[in-house]
N, C-alpha and C positions, 0 to 999 in steps of 0.2 A: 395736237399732232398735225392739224392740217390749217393750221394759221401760224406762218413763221413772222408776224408782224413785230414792231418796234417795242411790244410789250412782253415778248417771248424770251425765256432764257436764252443763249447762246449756246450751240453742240460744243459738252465736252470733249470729243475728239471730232474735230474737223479732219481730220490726215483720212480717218477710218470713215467717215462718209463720204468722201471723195474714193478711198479705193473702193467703195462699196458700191458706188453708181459708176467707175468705170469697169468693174467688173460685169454689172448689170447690162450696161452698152455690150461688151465685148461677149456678152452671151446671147445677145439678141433680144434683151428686154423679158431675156426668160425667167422668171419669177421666182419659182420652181428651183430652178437652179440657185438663185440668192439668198432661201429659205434652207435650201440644203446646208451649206456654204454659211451660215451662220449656226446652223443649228447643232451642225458636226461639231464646231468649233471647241475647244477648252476651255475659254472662257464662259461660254455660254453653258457648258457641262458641268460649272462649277457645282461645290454643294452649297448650302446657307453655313457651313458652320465657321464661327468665331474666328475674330482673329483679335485678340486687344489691340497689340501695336497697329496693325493696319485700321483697327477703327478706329482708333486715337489722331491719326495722322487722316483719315477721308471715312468720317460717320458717316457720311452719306452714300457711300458706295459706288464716287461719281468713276473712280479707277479700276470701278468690276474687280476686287478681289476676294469677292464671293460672288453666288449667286444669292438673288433677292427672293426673299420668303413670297412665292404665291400661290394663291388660293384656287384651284380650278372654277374652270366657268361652268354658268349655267349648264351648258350642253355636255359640259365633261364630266358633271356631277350624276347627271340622268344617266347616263353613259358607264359612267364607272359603278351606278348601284346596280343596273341591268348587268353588265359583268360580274359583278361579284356575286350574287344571286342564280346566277348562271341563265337567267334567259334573253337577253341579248341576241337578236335576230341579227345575223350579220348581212343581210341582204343589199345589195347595194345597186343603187339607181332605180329607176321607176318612179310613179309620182309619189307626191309626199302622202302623208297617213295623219289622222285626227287621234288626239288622244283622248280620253274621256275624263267631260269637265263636268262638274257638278252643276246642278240644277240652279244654282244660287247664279252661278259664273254665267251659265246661258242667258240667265235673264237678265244682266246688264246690261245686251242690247236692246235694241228698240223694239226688233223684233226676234223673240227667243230662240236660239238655236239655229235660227236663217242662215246658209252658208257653211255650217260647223257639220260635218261627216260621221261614220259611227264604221270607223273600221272595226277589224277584226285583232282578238288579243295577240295574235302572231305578229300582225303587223305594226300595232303600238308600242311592242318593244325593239322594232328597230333604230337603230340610234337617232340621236337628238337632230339631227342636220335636215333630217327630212320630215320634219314635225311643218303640218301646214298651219302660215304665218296667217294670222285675217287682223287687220289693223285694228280694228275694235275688240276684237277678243281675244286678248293676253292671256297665256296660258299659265296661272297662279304661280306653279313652280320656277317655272324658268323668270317669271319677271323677279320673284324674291332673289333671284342671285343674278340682279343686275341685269338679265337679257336686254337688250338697245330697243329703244321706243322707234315703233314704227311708223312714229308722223316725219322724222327729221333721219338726216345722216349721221353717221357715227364712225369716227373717226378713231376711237382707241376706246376701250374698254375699263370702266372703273368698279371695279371691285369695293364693296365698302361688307361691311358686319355690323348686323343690326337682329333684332328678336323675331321678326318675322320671318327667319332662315330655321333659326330651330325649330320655331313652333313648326313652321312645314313638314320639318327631316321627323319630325315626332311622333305629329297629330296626323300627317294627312292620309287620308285612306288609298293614295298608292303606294304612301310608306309602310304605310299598315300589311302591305300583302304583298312588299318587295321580302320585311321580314320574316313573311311566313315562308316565303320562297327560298329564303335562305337556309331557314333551317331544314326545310325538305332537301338540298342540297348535300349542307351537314350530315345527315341521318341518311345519304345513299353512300357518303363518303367513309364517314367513320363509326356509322352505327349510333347506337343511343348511349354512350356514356356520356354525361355530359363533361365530364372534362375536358374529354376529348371533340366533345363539341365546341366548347369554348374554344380551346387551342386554334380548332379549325378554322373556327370565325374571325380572329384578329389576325390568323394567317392571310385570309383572303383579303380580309377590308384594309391592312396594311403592305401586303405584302413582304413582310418580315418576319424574322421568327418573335414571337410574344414572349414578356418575360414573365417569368413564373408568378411573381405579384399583380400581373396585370389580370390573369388566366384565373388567381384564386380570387379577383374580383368581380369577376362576369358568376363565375360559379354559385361566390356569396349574395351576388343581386339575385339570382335565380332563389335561394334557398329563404329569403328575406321577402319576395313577392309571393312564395306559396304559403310560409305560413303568418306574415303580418298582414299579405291586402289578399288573403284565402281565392286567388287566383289559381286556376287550374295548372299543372307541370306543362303543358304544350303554354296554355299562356306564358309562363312565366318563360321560358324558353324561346316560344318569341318576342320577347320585349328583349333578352339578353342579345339576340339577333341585331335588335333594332338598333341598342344603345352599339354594336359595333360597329355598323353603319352611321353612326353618329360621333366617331372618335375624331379628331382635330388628324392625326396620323393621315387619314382618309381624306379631308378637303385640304389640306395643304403638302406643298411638296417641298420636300429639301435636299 
């Protein structure tokens, strides 16, 4: 994105990057304004769904007649399980906040935990934007979903899928107690039926309504963890939390 050299594809619409940078001039280089200004737009609101004839005639989607299947970022991932969970500190501005990194992660520097802070849990669930960057100490989460290395510039964002993303959303012990959180959420909302806890869960993590097979199989994972791996009913209950936060529905958008 920031090398248009002699090895670069060519813009399929040139017409539309020229109305797009003299729009840009005639706003005063206002950004802001060009971001609106695309993002309003209909094309850009499109949904992913299907078209054959049009993907017969441009597979590639270089005529935008859909919108392209994408995955949220790093920071929208953190961001959207702190929502959904419901503690999501929406504070904004101030200096940035340390998140807390495990013992292992401190001591891959040189010298352990030098520089790296110990806020407070109010403040580590404020969103991702204000997570403090320290060049040598990547914060595990955000780098599994691609966050940009901070020796070099970066110009455009790549998204890739690989096992190191789930193991994270699974194993890791923020996810561990994002779940628990969720189901305290559940259980102020709709009480303890677990049905109706289920329901609630793939309501929030998708924002849609669930369908009936999807709801009798959170229920069934619940009923299969208490009595084949004799895990407690709260255990079991948070793992059904966890696997909702874990559904495909939840990282990508269409």
């Amino acid at each position: 994105a920031n090398n248009f050299g002699l090895m670069g594809d060519p813009p399929t619409h040139p017409e539309l990057l020229d109305y797009l940078a003299t729009e840009l001039v005639r706003d005063g280089w206002q950004l802001k304004k060009l971001h609106r200004s695309i993002l309003l737009s209909s094309t850009y609101r499109m949904s992913v769904q299907d078209n054959p004839q049009a993907a017969a005639q441009d597979p590639d989607n270089n005529l935008f007649w859909r919108q392209n299947i994408r995955r949220l970022s790093a920071e929208q991932i953190r961001d959207s399980v702190l929502a959904v969970t419901g503690q999501l500190n929406q504070q904004r501005h101030g200096p940035s906040m340390f998140v807390s990194l495990s013992d292992e992660v401190l001591a891959s520097q040189s010298q352990p935990g030098l520089g790296w802070g110990n806020s407070s849990p109010d403040q580590q669930a404020r969103r991702s934007i204000y997570i403090h960057v320290k060049r040598s100490l990547p914060v595990p989460m955000m780098s599994a979903f691609d966050f940009p290395e901070t020796d070099i510039s970066c110009e455009a964002r790549f998204l890739t899928t690989q096992p190191g993303q789930a193991l994270t959303m699974l194993n890791s012990q923020w996810m561990q107690q994002q779940a628990a959180d969720l189901l305290e959420r559940v259980e102020r909302e709709v009480g303890h039926d677990l049905e109706r806890q289920a329901l609630r869960c793939l309501e929030l993590s998708t924002s849609l309504a669930p369908a009936s097979d999807d709801v009798a199989e959170l229920i069934g994972l619940v009923h299969r963890l208490r009595s084949e791996q004799q895990l407690s009913d709260t255990q079991a209950r948070v793992a059904m939390c966890l696997v909702a936060l874990n559904i495909n529905s939840f990282f990508y958008l269409d």
